[in-house]
C-alpha positions as CSV (number, residue, x, y, z in Angstrom):
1,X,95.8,-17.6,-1.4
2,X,98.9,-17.4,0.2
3,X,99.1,-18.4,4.1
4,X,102.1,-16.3,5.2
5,X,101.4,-13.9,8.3
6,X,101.8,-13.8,11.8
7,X,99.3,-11.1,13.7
8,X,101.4,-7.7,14.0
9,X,99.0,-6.8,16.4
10,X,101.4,-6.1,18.8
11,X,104.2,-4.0,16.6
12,X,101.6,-2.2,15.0
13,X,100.5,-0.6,18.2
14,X,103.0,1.7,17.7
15,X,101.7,3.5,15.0
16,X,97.9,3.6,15.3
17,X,96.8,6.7,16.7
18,X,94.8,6.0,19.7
19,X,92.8,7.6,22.4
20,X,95.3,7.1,24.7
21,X,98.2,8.5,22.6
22,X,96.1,11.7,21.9
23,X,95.5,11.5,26.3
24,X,99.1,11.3,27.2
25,X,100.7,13.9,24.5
26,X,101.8,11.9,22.1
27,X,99.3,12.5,19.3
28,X,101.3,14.7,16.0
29,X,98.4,14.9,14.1
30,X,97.1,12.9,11.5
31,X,100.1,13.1,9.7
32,X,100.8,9.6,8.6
33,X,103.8,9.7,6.8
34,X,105.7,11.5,9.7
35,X,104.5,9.2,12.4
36,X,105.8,6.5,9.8
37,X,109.1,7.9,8.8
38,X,109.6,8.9,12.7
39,X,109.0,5.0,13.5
40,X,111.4,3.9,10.6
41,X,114.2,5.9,12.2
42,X,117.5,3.9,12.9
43,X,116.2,4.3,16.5
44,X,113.4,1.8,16.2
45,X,112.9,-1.7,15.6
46,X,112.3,-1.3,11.7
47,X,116.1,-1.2,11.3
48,X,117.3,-3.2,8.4
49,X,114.6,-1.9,6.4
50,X,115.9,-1.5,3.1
51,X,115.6,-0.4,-0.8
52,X,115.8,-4.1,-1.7
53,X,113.1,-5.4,0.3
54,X,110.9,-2.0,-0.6
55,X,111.4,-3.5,-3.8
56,X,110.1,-6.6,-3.5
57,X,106.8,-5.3,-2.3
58,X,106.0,-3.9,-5.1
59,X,106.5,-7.4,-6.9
60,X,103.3,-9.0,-5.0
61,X,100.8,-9.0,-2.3
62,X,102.2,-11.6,-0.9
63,X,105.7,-10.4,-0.6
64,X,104.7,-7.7,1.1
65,X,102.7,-9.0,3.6
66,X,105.3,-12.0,4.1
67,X,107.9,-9.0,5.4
68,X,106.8,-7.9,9.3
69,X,107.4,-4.0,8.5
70,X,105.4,-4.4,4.9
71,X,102.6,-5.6,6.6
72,X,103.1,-2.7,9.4
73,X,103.1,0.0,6.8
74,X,100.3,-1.5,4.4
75,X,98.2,-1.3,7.7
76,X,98.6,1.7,8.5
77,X,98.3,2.8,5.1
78,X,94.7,0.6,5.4
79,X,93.8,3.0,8.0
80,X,94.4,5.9,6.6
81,X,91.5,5.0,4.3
82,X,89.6,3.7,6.4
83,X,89.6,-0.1,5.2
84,X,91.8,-1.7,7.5
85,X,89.0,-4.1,8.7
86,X,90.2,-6.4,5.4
87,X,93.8,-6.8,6.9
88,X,92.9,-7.4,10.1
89,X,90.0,-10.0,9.3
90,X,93.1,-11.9,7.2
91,X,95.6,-11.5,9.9
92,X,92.8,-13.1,11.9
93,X,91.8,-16.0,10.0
94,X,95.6,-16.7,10.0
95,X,96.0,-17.1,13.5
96,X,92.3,-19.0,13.6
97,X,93.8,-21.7,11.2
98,X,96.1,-22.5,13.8
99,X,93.9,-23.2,16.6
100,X,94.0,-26.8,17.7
101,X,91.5,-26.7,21.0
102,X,88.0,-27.4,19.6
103,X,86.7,-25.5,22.2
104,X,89.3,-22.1,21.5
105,X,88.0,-22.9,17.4
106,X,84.7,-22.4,18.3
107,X,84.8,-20.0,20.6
108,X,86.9,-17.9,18.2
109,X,84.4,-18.4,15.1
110,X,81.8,-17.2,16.8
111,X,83.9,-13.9,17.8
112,X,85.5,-13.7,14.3
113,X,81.7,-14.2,12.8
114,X,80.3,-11.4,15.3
115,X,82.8,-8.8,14.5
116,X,83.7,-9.3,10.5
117,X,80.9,-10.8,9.0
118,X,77.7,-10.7,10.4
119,X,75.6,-8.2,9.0
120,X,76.4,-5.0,10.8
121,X,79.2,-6.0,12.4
122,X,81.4,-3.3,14.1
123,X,84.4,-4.0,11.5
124,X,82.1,-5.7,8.8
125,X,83.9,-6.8,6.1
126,X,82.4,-6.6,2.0
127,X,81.5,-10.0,1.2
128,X,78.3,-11.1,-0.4
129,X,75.5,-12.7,1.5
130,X,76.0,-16.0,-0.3
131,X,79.4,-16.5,1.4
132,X,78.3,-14.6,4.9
133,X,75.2,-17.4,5.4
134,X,77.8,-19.9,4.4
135,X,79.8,-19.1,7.0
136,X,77.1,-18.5,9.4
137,X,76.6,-22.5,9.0
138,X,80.4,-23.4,9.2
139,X,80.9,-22.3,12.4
140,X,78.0,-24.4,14.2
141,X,80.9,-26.9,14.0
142,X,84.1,-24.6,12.6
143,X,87.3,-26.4,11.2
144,X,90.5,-24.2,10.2
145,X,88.8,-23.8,6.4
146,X,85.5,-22.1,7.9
147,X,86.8,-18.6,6.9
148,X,88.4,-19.4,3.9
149,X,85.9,-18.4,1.1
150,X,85.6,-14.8,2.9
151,X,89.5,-14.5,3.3
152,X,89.7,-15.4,-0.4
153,X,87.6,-12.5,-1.2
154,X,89.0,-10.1,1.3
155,X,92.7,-11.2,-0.2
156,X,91.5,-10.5,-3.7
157,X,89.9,-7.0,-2.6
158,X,92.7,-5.5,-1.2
159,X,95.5,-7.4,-4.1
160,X,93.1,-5.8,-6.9
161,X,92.2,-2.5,-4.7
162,X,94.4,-1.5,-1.6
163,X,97.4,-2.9,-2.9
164,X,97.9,-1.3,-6.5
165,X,97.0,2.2,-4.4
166,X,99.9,1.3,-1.9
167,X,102.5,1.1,-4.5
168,X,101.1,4.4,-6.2
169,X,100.6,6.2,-2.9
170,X,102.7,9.0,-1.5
171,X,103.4,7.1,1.9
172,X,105.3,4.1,-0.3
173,X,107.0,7.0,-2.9
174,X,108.5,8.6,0.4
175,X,109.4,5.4,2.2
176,X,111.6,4.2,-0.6
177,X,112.8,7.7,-1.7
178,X,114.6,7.8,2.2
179,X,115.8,4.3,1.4
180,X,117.2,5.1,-1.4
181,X,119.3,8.3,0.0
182,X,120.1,6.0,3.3
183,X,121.9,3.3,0.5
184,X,123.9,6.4,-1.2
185,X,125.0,7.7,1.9
């Protein structure tokens, strides 16, 4: 499994529709393809976006998530069916691998574990129980690997699931259909 990913917490903040969005006026509606084609604009940081690297998403999983906006869009395409928890569990354990404080490691297991994989967890992620008591164990004394098994599975979910609907989806279809008329223009 590919390790290529830095969190885009912070850009994709920009197109999640949250409460305070909806508070201060700035919620369209559920629309997800305008909000996305409104933040692909040549206005906003997503210039450069083009056919070519469109393209190239469609090759692999991992090419898309190793481009910043592909990951972007394939989140919010995540969340508009309701399974974005498997993103953002693999964006984490990213980020966890490159923890170097013991301390901050285990501190950060035991919030990873309490949030993705224990049973019930607010953003519980589809693993089986073999894997979630395995992890339960690892993270009495965590290393960088303690996730690993679950982020395998989570990777292979969303490359044999999400991803193949991405491609086919009308949110991808529309994305490179305006990146194509931006190239003849």
């Amino acid at each position: 499994m590919p390790g290529l990913v830095t969190s885009p917490t912070k850009e994709l903040q920009h197109l999640n529709m949250d409460v305070d969005n909806k508070k201060e006026g700035k919620y369209r509606g559920g629309n997800l393809k305008y909000r996305l084609q409104c933040k692909s604009s040549p206005a906003t940081k997503t210039e450069g976006l083009c056919n070519e690297e469109m393209s190239q998403w469609a090759q692999s999983l991992e090419r898309l998530l190793s481009s910043k906006c592909g990951m972007k869009i394939f989140q919010a395409f995540l969340k508009s069916e309701f399974s974005d928890e498997n993103i953002e569990f693999w964006v984490v354990c990213e980020d966890f691998k490159k923890i170097s404080s013991s301390f901050r490691m285990s501190s950060r297991a035991k919030k990873i574990f309490k949030r993705y994989i224990q049973a019930e967890a607010p953003r519980e992620i589809n693993i089986d129980q073999k894997t979630r008591e395995m992890i339960r164990q690892n993270i009495e004394a965590p290393s960088a690997v303690c996730f690993d098994d679950a982020q395998k599975i989570v990777y292979g979910l969303m490359e044999r699931d999400s991803y193949p609907r991405f491609l086919k989806s009308d949110l991808y279809r529309t994305l490179m259909d305006s990146t194509s008329q931006s190239v003849k223009m």
